[in-house]
PDB file of N, CA, C and O in Angstrom:
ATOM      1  N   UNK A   1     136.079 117.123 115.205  1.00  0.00           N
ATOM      2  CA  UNK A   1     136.607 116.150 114.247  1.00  0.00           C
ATOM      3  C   UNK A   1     138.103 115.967 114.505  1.00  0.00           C
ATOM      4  O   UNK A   1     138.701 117.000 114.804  1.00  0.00           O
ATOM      5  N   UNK A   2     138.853 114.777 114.441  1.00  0.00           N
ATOM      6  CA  UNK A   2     140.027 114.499 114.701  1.00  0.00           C
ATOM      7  C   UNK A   2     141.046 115.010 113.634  1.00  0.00           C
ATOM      8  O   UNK A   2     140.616 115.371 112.538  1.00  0.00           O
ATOM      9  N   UNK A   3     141.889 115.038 113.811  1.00  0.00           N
ATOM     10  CA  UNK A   3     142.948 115.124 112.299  1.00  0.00           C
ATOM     11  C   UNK A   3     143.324 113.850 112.351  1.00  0.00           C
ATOM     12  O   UNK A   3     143.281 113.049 113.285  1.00  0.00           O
ATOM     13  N   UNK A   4     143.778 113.719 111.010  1.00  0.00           N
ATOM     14  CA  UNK A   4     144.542 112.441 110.585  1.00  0.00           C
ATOM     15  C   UNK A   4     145.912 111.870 111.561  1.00  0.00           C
ATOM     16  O   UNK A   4     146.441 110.765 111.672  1.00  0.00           O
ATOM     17  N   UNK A   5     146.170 113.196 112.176  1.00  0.00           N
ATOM     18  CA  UNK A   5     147.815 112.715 112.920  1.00  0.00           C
ATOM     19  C   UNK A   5     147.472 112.731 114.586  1.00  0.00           C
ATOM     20  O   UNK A   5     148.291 112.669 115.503  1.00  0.00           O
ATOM     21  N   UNK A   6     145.824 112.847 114.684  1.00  0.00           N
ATOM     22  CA  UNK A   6     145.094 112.542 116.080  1.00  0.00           C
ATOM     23  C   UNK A   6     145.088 111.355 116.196  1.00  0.00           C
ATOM     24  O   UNK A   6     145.417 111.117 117.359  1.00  0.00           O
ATOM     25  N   UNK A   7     144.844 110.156 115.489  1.00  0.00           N
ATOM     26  CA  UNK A   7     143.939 108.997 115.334  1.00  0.00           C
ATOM     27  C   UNK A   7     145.235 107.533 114.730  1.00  0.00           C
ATOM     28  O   UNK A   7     146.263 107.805 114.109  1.00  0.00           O
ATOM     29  N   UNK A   8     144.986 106.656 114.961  1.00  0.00           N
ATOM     30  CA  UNK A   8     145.807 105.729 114.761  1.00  0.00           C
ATOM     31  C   UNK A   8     144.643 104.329 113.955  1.00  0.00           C
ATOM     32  O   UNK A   8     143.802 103.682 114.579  1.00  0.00           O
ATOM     33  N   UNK A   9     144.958 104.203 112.504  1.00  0.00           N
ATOM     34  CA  UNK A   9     144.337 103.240 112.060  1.00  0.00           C
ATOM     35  C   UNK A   9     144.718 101.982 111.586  1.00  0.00           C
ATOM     36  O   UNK A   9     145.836 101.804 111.102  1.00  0.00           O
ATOM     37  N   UNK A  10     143.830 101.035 111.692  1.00  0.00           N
ATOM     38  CA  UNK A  10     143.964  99.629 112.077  1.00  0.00           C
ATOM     39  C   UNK A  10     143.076  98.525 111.600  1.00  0.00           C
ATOM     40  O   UNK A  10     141.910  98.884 111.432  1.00  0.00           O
ATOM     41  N   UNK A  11     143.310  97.396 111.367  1.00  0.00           N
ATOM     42  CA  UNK A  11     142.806  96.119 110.874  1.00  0.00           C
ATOM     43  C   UNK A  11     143.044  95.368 111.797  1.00  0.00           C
ATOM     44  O   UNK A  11     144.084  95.381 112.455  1.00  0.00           O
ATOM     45  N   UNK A  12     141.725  94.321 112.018  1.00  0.00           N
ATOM     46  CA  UNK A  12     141.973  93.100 112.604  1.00  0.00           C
ATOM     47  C   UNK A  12     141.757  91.922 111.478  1.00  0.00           C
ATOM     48  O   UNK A  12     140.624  92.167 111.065  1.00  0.00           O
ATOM     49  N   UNK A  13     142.084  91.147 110.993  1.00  0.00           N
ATOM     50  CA  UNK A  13     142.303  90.069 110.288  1.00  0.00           C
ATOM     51  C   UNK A  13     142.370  88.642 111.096  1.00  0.00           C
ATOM     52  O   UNK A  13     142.521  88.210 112.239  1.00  0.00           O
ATOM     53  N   UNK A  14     142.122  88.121 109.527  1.00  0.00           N
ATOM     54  CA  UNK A  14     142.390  86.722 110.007  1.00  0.00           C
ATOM     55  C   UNK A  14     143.111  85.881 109.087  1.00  0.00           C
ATOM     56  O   UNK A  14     142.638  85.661 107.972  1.00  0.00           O
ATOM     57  N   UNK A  15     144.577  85.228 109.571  1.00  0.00           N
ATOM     58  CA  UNK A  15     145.372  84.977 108.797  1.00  0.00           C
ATOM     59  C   UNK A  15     144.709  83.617 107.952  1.00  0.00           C
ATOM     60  O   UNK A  15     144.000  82.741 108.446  1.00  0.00           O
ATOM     61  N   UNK A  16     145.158  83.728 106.561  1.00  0.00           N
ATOM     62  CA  UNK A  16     144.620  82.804 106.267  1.00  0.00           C
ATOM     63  C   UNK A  16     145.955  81.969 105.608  1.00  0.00           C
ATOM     64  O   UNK A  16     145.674  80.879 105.109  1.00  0.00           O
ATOM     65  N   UNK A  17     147.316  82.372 105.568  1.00  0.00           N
ATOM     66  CA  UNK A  17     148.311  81.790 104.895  1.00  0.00           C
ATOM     67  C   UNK A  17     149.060  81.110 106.210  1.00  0.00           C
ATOM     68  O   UNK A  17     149.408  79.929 106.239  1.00  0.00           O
ATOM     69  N   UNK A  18     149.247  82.044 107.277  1.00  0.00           N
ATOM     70  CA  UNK A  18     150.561  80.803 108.116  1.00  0.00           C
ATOM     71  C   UNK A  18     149.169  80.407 109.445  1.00  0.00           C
ATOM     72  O   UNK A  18     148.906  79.219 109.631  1.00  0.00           O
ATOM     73  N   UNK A  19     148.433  81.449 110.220  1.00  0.00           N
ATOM     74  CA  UNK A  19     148.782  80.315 111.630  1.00  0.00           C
ATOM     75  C   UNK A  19     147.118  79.924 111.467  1.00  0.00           C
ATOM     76  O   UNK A  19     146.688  78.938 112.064  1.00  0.00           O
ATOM     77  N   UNK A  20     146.207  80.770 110.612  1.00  0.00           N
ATOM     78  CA  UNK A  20     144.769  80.929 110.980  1.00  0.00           C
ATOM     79  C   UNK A  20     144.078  81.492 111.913  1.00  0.00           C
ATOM     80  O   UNK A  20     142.863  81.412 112.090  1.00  0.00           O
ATOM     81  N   UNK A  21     145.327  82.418 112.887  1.00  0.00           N
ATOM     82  CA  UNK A  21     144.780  83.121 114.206  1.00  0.00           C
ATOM     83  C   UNK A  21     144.527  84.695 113.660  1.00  0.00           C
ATOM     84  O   UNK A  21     145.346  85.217 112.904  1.00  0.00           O
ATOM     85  N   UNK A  22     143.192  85.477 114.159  1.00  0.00           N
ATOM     86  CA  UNK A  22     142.835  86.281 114.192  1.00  0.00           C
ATOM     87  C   UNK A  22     144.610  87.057 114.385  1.00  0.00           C
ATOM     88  O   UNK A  22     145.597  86.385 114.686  1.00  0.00           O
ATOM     89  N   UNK A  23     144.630  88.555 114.127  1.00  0.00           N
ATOM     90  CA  UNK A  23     145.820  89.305 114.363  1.00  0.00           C
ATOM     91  C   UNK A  23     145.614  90.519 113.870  1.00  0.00           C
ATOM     92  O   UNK A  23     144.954  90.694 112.847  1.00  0.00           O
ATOM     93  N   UNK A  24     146.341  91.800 114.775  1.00  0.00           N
ATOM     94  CA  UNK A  24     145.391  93.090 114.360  1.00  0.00           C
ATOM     95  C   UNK A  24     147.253  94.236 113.358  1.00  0.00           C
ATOM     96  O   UNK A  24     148.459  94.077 113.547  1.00  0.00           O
ATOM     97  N   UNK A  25     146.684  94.963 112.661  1.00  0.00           N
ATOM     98  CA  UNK A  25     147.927  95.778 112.482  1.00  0.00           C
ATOM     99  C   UNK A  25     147.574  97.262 112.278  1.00  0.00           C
ATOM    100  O   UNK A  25     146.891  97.825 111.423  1.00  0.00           O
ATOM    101  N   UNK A  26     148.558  97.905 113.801  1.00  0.00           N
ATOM    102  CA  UNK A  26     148.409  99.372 113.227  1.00  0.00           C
ATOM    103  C   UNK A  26     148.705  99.669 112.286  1.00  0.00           C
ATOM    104  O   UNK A  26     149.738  99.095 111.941  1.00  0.00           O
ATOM    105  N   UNK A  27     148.177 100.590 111.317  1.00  0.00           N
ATOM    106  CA  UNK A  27     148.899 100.601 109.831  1.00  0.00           C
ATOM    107  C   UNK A  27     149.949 102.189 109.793  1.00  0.00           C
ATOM    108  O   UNK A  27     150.922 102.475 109.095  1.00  0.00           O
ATOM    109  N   UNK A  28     149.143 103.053 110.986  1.00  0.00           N
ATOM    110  CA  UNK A  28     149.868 104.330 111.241  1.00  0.00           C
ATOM    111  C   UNK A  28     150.899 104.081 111.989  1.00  0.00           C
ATOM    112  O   UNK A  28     151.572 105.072 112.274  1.00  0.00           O
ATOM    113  N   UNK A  29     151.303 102.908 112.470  1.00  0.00           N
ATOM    114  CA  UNK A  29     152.496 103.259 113.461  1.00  0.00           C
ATOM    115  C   UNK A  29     153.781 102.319 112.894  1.00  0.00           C
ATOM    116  O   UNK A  29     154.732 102.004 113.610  1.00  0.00           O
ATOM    117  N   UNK A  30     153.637 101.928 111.476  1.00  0.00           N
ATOM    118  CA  UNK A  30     154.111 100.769 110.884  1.00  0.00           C
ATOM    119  C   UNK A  30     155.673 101.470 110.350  1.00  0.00           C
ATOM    120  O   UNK A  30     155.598 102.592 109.850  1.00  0.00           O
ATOM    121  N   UNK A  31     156.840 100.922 110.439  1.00  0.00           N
ATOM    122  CA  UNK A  31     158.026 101.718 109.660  1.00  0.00           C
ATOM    123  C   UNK A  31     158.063 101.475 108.928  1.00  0.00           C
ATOM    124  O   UNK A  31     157.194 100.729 108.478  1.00  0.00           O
ATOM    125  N   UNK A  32     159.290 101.978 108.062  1.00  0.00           N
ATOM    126  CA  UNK A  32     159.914 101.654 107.268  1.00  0.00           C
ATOM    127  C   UNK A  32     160.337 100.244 106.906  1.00  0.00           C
ATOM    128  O   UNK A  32     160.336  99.713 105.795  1.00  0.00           O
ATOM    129  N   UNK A  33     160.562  99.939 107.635  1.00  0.00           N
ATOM    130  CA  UNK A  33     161.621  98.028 108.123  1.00  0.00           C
ATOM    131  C   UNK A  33     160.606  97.116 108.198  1.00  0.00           C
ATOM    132  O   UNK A  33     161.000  95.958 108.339  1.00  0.00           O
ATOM    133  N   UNK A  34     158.840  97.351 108.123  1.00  0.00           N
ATOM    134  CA  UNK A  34     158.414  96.962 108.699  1.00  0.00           C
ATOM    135  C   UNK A  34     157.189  96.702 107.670  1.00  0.00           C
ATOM    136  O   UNK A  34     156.485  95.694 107.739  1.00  0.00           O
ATOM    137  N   UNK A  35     157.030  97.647 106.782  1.00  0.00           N
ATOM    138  CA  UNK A  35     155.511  98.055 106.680  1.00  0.00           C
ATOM    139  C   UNK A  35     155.448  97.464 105.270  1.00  0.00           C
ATOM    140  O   UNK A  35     154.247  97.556 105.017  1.00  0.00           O
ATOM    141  N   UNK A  36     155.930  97.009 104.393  1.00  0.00           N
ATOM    142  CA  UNK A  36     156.048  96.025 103.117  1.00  0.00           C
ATOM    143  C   UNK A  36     155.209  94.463 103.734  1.00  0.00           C
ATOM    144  O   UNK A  36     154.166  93.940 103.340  1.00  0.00           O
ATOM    145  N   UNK A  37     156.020  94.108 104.663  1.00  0.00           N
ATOM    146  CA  UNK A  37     155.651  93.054 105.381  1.00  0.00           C
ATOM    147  C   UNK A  37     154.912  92.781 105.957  1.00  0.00           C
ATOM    148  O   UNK A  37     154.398  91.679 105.766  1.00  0.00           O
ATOM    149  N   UNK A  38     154.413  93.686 107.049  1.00  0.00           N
ATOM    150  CA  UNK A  38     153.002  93.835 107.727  1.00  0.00           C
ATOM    151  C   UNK A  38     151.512  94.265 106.910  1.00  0.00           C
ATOM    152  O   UNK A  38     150.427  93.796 107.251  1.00  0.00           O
ATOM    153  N   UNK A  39     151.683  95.208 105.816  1.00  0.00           N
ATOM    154  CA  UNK A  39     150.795  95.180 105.173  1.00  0.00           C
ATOM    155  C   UNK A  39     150.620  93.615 104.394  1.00  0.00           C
ATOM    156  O   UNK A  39     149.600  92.935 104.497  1.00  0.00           O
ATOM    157  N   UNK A  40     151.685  93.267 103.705  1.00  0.00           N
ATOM    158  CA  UNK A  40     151.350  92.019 102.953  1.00  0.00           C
ATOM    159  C   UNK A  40     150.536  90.899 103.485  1.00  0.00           C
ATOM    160  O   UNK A  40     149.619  90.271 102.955  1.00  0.00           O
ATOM    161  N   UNK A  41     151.014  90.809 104.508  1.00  0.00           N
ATOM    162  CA  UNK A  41     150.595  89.680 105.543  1.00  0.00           C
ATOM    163  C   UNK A  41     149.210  89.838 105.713  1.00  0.00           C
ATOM    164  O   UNK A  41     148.404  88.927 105.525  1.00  0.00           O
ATOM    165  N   UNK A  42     148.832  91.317 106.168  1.00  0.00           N
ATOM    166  CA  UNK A  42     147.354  91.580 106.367  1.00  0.00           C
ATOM    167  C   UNK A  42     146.252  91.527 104.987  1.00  0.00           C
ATOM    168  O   UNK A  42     145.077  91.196 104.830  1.00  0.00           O
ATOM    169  N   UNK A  43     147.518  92.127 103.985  1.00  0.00           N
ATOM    170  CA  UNK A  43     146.282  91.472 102.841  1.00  0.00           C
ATOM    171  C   UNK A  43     145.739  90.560 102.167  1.00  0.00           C
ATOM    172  O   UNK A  43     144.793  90.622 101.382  1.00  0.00           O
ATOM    173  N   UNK A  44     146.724  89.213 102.681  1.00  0.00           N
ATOM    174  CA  UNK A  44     146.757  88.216 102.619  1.00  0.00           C
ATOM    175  C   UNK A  44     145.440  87.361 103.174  1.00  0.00           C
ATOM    176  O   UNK A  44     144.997  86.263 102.836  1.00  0.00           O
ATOM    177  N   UNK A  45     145.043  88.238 104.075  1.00  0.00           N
ATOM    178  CA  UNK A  45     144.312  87.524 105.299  1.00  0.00           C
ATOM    179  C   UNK A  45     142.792  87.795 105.067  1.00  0.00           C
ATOM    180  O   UNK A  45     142.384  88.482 104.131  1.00  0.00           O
ATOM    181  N   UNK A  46     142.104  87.284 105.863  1.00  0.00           N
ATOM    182  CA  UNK A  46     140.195  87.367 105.765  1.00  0.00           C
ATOM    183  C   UNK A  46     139.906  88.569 106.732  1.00  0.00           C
ATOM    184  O   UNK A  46     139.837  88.462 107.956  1.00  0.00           O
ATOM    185  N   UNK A  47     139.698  90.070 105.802  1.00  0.00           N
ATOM    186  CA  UNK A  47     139.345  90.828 106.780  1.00  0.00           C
ATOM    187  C   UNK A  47     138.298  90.852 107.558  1.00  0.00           C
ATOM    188  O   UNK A  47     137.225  90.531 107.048  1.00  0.00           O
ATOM    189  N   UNK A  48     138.343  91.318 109.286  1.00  0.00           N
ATOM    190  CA  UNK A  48     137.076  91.399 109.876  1.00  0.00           C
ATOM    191  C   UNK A  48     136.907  92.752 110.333  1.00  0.00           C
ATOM    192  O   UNK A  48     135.780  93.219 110.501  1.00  0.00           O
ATOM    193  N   UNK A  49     137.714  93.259 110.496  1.00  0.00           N
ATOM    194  CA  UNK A  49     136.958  94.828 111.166  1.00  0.00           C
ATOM    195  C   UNK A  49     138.455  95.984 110.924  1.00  0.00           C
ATOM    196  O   UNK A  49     139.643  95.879 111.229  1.00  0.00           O
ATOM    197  N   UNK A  50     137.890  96.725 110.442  1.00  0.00           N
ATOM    198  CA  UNK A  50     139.042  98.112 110.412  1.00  0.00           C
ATOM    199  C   UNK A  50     138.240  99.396 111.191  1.00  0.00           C
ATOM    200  O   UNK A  50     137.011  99.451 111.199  1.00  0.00           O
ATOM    201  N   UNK A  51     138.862 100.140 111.663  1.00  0.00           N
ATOM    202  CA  UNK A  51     139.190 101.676 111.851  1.00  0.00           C
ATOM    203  C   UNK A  51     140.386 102.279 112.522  1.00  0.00           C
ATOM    204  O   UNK A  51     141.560 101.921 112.427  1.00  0.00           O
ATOM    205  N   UNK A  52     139.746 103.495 113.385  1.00  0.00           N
ATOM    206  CA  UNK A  52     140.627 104.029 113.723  1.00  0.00           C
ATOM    207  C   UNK A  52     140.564 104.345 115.182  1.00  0.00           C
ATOM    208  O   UNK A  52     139.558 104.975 115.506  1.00  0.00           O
ATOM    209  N   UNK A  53     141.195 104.126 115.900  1.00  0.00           N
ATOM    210  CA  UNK A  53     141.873 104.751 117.150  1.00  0.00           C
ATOM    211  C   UNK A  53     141.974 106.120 117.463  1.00  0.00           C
ATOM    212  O   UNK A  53     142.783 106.832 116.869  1.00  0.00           O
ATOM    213  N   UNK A  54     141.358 106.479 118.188  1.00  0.00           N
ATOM    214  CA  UNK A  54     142.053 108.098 118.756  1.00  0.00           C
ATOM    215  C   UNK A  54     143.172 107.832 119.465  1.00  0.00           C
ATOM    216  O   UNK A  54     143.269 106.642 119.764  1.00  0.00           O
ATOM    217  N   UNK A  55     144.270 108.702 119.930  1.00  0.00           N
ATOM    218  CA  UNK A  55     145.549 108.674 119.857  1.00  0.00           C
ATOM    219  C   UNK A  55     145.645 108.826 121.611  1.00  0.00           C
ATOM    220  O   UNK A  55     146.628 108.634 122.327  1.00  0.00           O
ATOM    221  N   UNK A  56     144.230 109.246 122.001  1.00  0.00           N
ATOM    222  CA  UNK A  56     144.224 109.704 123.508  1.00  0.00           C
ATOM    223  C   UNK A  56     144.117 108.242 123.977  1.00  0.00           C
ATOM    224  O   UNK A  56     143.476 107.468 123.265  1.00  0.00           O
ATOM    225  N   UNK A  57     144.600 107.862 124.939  1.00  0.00           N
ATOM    226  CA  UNK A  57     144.080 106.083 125.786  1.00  0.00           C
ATOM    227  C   UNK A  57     143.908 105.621 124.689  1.00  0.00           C
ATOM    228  O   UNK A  57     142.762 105.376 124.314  1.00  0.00           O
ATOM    229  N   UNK A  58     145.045 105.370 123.850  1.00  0.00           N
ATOM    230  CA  UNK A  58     145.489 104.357 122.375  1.00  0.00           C
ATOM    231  C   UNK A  58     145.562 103.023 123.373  1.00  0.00           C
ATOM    232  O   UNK A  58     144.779 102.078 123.275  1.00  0.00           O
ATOM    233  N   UNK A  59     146.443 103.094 124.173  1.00  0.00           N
ATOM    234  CA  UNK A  59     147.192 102.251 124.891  1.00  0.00           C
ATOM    235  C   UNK A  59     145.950 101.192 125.596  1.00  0.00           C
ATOM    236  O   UNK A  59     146.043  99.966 125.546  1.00  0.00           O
ATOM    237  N   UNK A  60     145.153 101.696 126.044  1.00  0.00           N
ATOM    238  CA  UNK A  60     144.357 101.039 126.963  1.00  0.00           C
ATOM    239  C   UNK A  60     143.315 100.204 125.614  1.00  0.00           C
ATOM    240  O   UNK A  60     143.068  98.999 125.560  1.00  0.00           O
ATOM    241  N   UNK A  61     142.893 101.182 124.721  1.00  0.00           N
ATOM    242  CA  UNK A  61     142.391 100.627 123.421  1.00  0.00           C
ATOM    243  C   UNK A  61     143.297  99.238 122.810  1.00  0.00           C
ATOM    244  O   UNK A  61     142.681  98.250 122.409  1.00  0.00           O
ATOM    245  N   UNK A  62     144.653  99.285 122.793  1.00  0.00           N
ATOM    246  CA  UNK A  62     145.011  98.026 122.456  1.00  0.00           C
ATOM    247  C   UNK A  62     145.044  96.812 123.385  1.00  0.00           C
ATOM    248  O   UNK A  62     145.158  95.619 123.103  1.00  0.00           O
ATOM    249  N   UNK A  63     144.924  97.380 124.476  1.00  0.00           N
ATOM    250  CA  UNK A  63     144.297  96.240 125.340  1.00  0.00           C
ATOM    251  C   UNK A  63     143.255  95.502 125.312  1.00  0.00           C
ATOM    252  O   UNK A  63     143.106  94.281 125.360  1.00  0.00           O
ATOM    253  N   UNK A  64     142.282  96.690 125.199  1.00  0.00           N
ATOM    254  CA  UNK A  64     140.782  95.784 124.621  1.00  0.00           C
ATOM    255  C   UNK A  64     140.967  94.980 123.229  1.00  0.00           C
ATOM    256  O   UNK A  64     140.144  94.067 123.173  1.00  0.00           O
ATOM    257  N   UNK A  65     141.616  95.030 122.342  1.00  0.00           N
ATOM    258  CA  UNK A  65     142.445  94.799 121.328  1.00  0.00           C
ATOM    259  C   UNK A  65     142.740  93.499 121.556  1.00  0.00           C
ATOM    260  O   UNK A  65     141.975  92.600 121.205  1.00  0.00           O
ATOM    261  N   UNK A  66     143.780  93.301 122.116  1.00  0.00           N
ATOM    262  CA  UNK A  66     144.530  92.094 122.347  1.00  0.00           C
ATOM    263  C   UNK A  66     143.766  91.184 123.380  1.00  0.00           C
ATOM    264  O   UNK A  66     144.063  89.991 123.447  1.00  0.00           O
ATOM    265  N   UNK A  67     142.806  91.713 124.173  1.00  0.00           N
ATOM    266  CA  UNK A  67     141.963  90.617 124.756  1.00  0.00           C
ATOM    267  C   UNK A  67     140.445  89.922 123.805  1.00  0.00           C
ATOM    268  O   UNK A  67     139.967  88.789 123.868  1.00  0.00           O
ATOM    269  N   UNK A  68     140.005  91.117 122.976  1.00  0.00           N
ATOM    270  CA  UNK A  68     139.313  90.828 121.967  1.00  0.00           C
ATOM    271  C   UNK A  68     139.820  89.488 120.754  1.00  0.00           C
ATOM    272  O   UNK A  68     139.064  88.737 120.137  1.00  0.00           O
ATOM    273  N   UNK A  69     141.575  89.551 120.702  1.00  0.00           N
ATOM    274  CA  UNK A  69     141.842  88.639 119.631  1.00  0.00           C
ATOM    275  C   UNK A  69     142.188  87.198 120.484  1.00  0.00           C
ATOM    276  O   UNK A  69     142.298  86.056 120.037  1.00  0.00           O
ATOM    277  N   UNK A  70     142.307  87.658 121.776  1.00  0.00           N
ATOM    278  CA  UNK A  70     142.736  86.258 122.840  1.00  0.00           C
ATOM    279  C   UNK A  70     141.743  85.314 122.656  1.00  0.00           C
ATOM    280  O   UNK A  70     141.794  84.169 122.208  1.00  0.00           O
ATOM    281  N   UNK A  71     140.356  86.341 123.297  1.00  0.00           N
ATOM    282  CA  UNK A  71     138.796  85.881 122.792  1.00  0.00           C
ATOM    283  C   UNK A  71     139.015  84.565 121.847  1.00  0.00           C
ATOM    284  O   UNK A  71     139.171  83.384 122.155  1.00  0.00           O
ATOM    285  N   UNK A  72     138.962  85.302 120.421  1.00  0.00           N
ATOM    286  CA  UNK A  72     138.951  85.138 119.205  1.00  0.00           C
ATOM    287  C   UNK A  72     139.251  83.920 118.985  1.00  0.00           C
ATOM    288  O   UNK A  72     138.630  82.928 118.605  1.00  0.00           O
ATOM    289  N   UNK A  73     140.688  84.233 119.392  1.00  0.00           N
ATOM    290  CA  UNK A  73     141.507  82.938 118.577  1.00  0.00           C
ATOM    291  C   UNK A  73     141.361  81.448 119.925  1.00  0.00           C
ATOM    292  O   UNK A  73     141.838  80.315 119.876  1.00  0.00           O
ATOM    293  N   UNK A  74     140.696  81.971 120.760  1.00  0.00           N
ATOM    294  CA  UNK A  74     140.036  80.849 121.547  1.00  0.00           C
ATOM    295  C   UNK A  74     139.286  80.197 121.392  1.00  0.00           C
ATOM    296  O   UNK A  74     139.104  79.178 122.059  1.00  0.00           O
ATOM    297  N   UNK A  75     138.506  80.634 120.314  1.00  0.00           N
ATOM    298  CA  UNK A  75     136.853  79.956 119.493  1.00  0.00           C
ATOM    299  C   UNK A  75     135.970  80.564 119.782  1.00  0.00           C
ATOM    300  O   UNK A  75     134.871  80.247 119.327  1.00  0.00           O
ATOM    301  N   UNK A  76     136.111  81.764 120.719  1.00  0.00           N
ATOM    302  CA  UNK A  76     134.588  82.339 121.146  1.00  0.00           C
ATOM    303  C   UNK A  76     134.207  83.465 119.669  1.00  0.00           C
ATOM    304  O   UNK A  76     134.965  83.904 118.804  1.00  0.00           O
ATOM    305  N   UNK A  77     133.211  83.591 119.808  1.00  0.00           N
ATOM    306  CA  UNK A  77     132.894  84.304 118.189  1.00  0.00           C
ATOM    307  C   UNK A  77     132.263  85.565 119.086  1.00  0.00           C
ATOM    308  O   UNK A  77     131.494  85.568 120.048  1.00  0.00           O
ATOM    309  N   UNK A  78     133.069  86.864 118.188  1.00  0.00           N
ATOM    310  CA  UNK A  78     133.098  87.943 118.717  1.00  0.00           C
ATOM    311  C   UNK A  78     132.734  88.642 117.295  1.00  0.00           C
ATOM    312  O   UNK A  78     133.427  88.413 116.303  1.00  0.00           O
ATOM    313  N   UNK A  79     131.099  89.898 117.231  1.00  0.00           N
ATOM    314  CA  UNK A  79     130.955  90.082 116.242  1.00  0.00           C
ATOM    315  C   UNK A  79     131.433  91.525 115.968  1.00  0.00           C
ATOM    316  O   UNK A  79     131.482  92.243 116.967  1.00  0.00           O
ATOM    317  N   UNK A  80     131.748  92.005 114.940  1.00  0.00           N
ATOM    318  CA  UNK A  80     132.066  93.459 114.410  1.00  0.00           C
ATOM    319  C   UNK A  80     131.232  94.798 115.701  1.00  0.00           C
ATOM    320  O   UNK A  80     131.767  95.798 116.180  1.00  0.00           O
ATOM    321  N   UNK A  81     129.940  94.314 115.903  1.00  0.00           N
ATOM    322  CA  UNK A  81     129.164  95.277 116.673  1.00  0.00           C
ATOM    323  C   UNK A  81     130.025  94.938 118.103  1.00  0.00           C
ATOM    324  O   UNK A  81     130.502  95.969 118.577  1.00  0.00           O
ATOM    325  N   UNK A  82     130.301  93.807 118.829  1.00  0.00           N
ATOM    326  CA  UNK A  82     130.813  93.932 119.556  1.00  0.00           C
ATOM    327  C   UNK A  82     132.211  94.679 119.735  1.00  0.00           C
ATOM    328  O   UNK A  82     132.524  95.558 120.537  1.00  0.00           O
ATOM    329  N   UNK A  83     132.672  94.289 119.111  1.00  0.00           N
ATOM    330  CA  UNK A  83     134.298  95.586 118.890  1.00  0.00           C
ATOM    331  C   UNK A  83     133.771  96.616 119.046  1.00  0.00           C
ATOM    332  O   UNK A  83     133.873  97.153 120.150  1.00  0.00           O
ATOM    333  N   UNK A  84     133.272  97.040 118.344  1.00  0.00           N
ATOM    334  CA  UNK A  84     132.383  98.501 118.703  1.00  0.00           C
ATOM    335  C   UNK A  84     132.180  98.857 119.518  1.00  0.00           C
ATOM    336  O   UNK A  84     132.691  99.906 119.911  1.00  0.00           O
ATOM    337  N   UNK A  85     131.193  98.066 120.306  1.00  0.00           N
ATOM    338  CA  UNK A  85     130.860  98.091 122.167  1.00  0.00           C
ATOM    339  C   UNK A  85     131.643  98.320 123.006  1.00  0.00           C
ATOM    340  O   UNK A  85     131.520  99.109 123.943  1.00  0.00           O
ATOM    341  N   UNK A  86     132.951  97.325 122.620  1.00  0.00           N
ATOM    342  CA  UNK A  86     134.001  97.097 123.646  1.00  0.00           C
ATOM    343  C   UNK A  86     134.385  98.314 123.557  1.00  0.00           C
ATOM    344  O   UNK A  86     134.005  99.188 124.336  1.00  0.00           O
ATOM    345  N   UNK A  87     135.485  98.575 122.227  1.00  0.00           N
ATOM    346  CA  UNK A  87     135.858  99.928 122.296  1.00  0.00           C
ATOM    347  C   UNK A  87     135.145 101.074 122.404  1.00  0.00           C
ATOM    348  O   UNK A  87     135.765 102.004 122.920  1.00  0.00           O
ATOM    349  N   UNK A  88     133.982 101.298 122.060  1.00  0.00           N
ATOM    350  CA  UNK A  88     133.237 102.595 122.430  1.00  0.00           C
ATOM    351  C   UNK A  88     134.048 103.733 122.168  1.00  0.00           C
ATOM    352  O   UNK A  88     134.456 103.821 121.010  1.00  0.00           O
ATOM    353  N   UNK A  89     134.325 104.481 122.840  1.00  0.00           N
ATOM    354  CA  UNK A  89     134.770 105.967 122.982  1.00  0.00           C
ATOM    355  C   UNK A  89     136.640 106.300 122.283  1.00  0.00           C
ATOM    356  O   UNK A  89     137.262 107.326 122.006  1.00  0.00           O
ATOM    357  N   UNK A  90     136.991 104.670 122.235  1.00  0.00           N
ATOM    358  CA  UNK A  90     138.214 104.772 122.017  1.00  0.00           C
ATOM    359  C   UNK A  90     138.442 104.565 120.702  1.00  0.00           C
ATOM    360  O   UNK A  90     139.548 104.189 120.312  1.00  0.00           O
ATOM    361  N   UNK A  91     137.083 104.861 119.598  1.00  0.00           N
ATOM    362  CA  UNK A  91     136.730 104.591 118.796  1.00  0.00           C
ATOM    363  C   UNK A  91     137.244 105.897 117.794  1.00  0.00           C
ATOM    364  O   UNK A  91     137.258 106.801 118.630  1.00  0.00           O
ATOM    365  N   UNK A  92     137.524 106.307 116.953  1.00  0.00           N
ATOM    366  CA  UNK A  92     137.363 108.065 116.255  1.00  0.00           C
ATOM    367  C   UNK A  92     136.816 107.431 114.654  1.00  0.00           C
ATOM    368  O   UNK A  92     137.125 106.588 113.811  1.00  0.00           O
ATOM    369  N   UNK A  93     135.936 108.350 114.894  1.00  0.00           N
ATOM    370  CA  UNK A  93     134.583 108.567 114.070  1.00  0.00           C
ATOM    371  C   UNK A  93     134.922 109.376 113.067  1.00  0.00           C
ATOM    372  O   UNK A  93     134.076 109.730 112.247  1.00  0.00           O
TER     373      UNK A  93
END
């Protein structure tokens, strides 16, 4: 089982106040300067998928990430199970 300070958790959304583009936010890696704003924004929005990240190949995970929302906000329809798929292992349970 991971600990809480293993794992990095996250929302992908969909804005529904400024652009209407899908957009994801770590919520663990959020500051001070930062995290009033980034949460607001996200709750603002039409959620589609949350969890968490393991902290090991985070990096490569936000890749699948950011090509998943490229997808997205292209028109291709990408479902919750697929995130899943994609990420697989980079997943913490």
């Amino acid at each position: 089982m991971a600990f809480e300070s293993d794992k990095t958790m996250f929302e992908i959304y969909r804005e529904s106040i400024y652009t209407g583009k899908f957009r994801v936010v770590y919520f663990t890696e959020l500051q001070d300067h930062n995290k009033e704003s980034e949460i607001n924004r996200a709750m603002s929005g039409e959620h589609f998928f949350d969890g968490f990240l393991r902290n090991y190949g985070k990096d490569e995970a936000k890749q699948i990430i950011e090509g998943l929302l490229d997808r997205m906000n292209s028109g291709e329809r990408v479902s919750p199970e697929q995130i899943v798929t994609e990420l697989g292992e980079h997943l913490s349970r």
